[in-house]
N, C-alpha and C positions, 0 to 999 in steps of 0.2 A: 554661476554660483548656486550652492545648494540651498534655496529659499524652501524647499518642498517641506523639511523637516519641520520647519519651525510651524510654518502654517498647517499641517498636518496635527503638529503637536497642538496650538491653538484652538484646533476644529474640535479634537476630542475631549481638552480640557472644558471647550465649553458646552460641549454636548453632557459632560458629569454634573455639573454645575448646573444644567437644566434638569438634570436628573434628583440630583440633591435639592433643588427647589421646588420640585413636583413633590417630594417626602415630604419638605417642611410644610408647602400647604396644604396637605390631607392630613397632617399630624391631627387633626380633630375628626378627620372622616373614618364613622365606623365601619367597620370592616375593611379597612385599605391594607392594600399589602403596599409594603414599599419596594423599590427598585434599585438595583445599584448597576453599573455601567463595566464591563467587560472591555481590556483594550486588547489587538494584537499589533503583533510590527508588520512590517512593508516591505520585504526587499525585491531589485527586482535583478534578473537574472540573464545570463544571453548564453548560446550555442556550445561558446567555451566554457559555460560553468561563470558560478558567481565568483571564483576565484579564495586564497586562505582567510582573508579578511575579511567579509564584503560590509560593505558600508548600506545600512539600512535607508530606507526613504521617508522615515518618519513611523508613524502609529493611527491607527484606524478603529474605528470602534468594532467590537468583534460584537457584542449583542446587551441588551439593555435585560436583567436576569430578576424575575420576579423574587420577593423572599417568602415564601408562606407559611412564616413559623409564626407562634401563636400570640396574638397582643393579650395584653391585659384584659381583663373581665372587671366591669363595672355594672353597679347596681343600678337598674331604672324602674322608675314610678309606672311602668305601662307592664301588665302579665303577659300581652303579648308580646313584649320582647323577649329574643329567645339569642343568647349565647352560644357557640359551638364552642367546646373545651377540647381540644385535641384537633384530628383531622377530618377532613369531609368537607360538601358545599352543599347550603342550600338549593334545591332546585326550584325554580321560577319559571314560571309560562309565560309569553307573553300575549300580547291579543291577538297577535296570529298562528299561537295553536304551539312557538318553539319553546325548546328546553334553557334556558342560561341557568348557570351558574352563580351566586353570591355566598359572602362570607357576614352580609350585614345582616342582621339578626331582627330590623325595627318593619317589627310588622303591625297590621291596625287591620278592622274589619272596613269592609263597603257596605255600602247599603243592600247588597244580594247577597250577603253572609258569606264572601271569601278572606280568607288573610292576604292582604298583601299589603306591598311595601310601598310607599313615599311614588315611586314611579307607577303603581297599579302592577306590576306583577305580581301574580297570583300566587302561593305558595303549595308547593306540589305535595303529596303524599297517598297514603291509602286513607280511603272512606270505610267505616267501621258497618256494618251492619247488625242491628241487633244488639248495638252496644261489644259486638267483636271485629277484631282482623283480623284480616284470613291473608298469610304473609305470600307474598309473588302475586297478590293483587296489582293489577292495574295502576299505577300511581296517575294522579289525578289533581288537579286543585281541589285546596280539602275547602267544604264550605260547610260551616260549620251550624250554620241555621238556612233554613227556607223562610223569606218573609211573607212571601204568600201563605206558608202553613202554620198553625196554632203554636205559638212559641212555648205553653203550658204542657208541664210531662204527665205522662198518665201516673195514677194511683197504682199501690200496691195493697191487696187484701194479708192481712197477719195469713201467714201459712202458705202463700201462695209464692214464695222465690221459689229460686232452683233449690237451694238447698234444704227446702222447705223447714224450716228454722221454727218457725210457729212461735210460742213463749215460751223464754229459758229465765227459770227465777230459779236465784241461787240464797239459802236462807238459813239460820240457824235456828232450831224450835228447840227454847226450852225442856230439857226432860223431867225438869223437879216439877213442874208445877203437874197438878190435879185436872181430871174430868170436870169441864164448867158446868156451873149449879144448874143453870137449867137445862135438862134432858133434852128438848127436841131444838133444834136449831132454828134461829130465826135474825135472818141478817138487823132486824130494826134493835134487835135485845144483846147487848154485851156480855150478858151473863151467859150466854147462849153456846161461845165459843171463844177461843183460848187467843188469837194475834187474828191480826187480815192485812192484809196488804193489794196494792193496786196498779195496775199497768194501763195502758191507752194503747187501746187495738183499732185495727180500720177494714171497714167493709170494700168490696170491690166498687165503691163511687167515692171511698177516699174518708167518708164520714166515720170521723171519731168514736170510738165508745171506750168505756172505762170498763175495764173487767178486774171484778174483784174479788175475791181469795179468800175465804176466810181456814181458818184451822181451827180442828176442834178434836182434841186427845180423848182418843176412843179405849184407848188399851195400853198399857204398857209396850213400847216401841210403837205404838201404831196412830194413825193421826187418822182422820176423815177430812175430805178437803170438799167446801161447798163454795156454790160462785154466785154473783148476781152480775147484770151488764146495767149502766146508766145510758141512758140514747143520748143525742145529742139533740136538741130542740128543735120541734119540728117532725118528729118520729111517736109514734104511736104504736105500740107503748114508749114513755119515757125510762121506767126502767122494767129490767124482767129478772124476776128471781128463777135462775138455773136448777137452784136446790144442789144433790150433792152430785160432784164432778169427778169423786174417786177417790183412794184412799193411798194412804205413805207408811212403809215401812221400814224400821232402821236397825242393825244390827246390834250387839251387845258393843262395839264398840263408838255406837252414833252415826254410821256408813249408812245412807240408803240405798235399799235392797229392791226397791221398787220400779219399775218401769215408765214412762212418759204415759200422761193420761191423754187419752182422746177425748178433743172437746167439739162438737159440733155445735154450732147456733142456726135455727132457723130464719127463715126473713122475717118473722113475726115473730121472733124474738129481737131483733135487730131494730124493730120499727118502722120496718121500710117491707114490706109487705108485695111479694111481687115484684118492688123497686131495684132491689139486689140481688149479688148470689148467696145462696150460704155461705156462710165458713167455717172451715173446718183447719181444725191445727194440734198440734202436738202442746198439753202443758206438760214443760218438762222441768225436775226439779235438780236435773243431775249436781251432784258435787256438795247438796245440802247435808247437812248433819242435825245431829240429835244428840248435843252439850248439853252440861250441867251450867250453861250459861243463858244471861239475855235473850230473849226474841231479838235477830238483827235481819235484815235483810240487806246480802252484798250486792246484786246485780237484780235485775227487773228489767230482761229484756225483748222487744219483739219486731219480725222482721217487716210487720204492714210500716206503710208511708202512705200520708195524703198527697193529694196534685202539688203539682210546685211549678213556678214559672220560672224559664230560663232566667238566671242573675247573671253570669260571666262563665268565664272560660279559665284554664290551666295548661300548661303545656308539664309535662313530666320530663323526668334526664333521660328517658327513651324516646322520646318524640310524640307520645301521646299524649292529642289533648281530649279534656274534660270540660263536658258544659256542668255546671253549680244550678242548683234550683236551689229556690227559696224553700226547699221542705228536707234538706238537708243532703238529698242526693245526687250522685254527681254520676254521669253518662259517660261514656267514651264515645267521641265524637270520630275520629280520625288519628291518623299517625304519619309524623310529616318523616320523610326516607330522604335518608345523605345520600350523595355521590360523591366518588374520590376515583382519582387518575393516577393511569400507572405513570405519566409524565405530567403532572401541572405547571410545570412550566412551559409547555406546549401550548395552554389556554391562549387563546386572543380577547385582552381585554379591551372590553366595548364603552367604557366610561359608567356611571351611577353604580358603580358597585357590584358590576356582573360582568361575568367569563362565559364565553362562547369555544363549547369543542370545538378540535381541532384535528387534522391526522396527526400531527405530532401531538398532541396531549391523547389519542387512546379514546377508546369510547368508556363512558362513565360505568363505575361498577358502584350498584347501590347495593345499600345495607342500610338496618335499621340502626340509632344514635346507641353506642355503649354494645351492640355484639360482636366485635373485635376490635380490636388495636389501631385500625387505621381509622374506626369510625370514633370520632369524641360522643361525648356524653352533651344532653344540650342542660342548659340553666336558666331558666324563666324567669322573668322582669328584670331580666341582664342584656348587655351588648356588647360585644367584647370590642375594645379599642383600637385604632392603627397602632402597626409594629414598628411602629418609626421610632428611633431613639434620638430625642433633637441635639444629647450632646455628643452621637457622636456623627451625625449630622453637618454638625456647625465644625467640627474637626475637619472633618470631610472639605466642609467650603472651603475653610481656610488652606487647607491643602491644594485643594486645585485651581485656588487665586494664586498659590506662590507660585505653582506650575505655570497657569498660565502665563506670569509676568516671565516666567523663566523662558519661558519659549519664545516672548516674544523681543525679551533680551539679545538669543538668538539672531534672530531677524535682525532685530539693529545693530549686530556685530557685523553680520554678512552685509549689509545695508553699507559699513563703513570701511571695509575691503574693496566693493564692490567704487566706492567712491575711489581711494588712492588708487586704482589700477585707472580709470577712469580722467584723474588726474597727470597720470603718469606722462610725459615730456619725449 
């Protein structure tokens, strides 16, 4: 009697229904991909051929078929969680030096300033140097602080970025108003000079000082512009009158026609005497005018920054992250690099969340998150959710509970044939 079918049909029914319950329990596991179960038939054949009809031997599981299409994206309380929106994997190192694969996004620092995940895997990418990367670097576990070194970022001197930016004050000076009553100028006397205004610059140890602007209409269209510096306590002198720093002129339509004025301070004008460097910067007034309206000033700005101490981190939808200081500026630290397969279904999943290449999955082709189509974009203090859909899941069960009873119906028909011949007289 042909028992083979039934129990064959039984075996794979319940091989789905393991499969379908492996879904439902990682329905809260992030990053899981789910599986669904592949059947083929059975028949078997002889010398003559299988003949016009042939009668099958049942059904066998043909392969268990990962789905890596995308879960949901949910928002999490931690900045380093990091989302993948589209395709790619994580790359993770382990303690002995290999590559896997994940799709879970929950990453946390160590106390030796790596990212890694819930199992210690490290998270891979390029290390920035100089606050840049340099792309077909080395990928690496990015670590994102040294505890052994000063967690506090160095100073910047006004004038001294790349772009050397120095002060950009953008302003509108009155043209109605008069030459101020008193002729020679003198920052303590109002009378003296016509507006002033003020910005906060920094020396090459980060210390503060106030530089201040005053204007004083020398001419029709024509301004004279004089400065003093306040020190910051502790600096001798505390303040230093500049005197005059240059002059502004403005066209018949209120356009300045004038160039950025060079400002040098010495260290004894700084206060700090030897202590410092000079500095030197560009006052630039571009874009100001010369209305029949208010004194306003729209911008006051300049490119120094004081020290600041590491506060937190960022990850961007390219993969780069950013350490935060407490002085408002922010570093690039590293940049974490997908990998995607020309077959991911070839991966071998190893359990916690991570795929191990394979010959059939292809060796990994990185790229950085968001420059093509096959790399997603990443989304910080996100996690993107398993792709399990529990209703149709539970369709799924219910399916191959009827199956199974169905097959095993089978059996106990052939069971009760198997009987009357048995019986037979």
């Amino acid at each position: 009697m042909g028992f083979q079918q039934g129990l064959s049909g039984l075996a794979t029914s319940s091989k789905s229904l393991d499969t379908i319950g492996n879904n439902i329990a990682n329905s809260g596991t992030i990053g899981f991909k789910s599986g669904s179960t592949q059947f083929a038939d059975v028949f078997s054949s002889s010398l003559n051929g299988a003949g016009a009809a042939p009668i099958g031997l049942g059904a066998r599981v043909s392969t268990i078929v990962q789905q890596f299409t995308q879960g949901n994206i949910s928002i999490s309380n931690n900045p380093l969680d990091v989302a993948i929106n589209g395709g790619g994997f994580f790359q993770v190192a382990d303690s002995l030096g290999s590559t896997l694969f994940s799709r879970n996004g929950q990453f946390q620092l160590d106390k030796n300033g790596f990212l890694v995940n819930a199992q210690g895997l490290q998270l891979k990418g390029i290390m920035a140097v100089n606050g840049a990367v340099s792309p077909g670097s080395p990928n690496v576990p990015l670590r994102l602080f040294d505890p052994s070194q000063s967690l506090t970022g160095s100073p910047q001197a006004t004038g001294a970025s790349v772009t050397g930016t120095g002060v950009q004050v953008n302003l509108n000076l009155d043209s109605r108003v008069a030459s101020p009553i008193t002729p020679v100028f003198s920052s303590s006397d109002p009378t003296s000079y016509n507006q002033s205004t003020a910005v906060t610059t920094y020396d090459s140890l980060g210390n503060p000082h106030t530089y201040t602007t005053y204007f004083v209409k020398s001419a029709t269209n024509a301004w004279n512009v004089y400065a003093t510096l306040n020190n910051p306590a502790g600096a001798a002198p505390a303040f230093s009158n500049l005197g005059l720093a240059g002059a502004l002129s403005f066209d018949t339509f209120g356009q300045l026609t004038s160039a950025p004025l060079p400002i040098t301070l010495t260290t004894a004008q700084l206060g700090y005497a030897g202590g410092v460097t000079p500095m030197s910067f560009n006052l630039n007034f571009a874009g100001s005018t010369q209305f029949g309206s208010s004194f306003s000033v729209n911008t006051a700005l300049q490119d120094g920054y004081a020290a600041g101490t590491l506060a937190g981190f960022k990850i961007g939808s390219d993969g780069t992250v950013l350490g935060n200081y407490t002085n408002g500026q922010s570093v690039v630290v590293g940049q974490a690099v997908l990998a995607t397969f020309r077959n991911p279904q070839g991966l071998q999943p190893l359990g916690n969340n991570v795929w191990a290449q394979t010959p059939e999955s292809g060796t990994s082709i990185l790229g950085t998150p968001g420059s093509s189509g096959q790399y997603g974009v990443m989304q910080s203090a996100a996690v993107e959710e398993a792709n399990v859909d529990l209703t149709a899941e539970l369709v799924s069960m219910i399916t191959q509970q009827r199956v199974y009873q169905a097959n095993a119906q089978t059996i106990k028909t052939q069971d009760s044939i198997l009987q009357t011949l048995v019986n037979l007289r």
